[in-house]
C-alpha positions in Angstrom: 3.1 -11.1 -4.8 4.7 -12.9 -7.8 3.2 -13.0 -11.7 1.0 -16.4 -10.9 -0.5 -14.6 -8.1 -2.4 -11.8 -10.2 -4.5 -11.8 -13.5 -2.8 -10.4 -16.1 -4.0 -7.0 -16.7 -6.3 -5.3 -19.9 -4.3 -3.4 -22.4 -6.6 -0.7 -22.6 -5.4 0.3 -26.2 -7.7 -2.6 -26.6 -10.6 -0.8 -26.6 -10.4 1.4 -29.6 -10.7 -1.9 -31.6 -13.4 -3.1 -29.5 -17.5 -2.4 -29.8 -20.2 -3.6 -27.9 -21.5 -6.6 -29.9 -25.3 -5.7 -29.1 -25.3 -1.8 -29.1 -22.1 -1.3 -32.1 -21.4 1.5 -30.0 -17.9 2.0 -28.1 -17.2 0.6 -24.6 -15.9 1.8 -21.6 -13.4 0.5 -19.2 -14.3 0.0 -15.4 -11.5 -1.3 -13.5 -12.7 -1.7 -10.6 -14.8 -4.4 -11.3 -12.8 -5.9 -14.5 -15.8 -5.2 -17.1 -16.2 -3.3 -20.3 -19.5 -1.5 -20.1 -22.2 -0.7 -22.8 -23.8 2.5 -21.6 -26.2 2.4 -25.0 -27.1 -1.6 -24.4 -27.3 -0.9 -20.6 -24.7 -4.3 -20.4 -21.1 -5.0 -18.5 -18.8 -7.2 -20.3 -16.6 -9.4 -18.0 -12.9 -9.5 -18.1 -11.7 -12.5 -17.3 -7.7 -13.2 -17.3 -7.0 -10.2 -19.2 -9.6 -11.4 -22.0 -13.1 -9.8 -22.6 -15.4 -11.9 -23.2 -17.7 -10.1 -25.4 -20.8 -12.5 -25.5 -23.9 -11.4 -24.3 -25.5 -14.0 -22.6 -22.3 -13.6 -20.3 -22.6 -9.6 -20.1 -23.9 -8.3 -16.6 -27.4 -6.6 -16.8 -26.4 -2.7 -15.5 -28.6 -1.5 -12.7 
């Protein structure tokens, strides 16, 4: 696999700086599925390229 072939990855260190933007509360990080999650505003918050995008109209409604 060469470097164009995967996303670049999440620094994780990223989320002490980062709170959900709903919520103000911390976020966790789900690798699996690329998202930082909102337990408090029940929301998932795409990772996309290595970026979060931390707008909640894109956020994933969690089950």
């Amino acid at each position: 696999m060469t470097e164009t072939d995967s996303a670049p990855a999440f620094d994780r260190r990223m989320l002490e700086a980062l709170i959900c933007p709903q919520s103000q509360t911390t976020l966790s990080y789900d690798a699996e599925r690329q998202e930082l999650v909102s337990k408090a505003a029940g929301l998932a918050f795409p990772i996309r390229n290595g970026i979060p995008v931390m707008l909640v109209d894109e956020a994933r409604v969690l089950d």
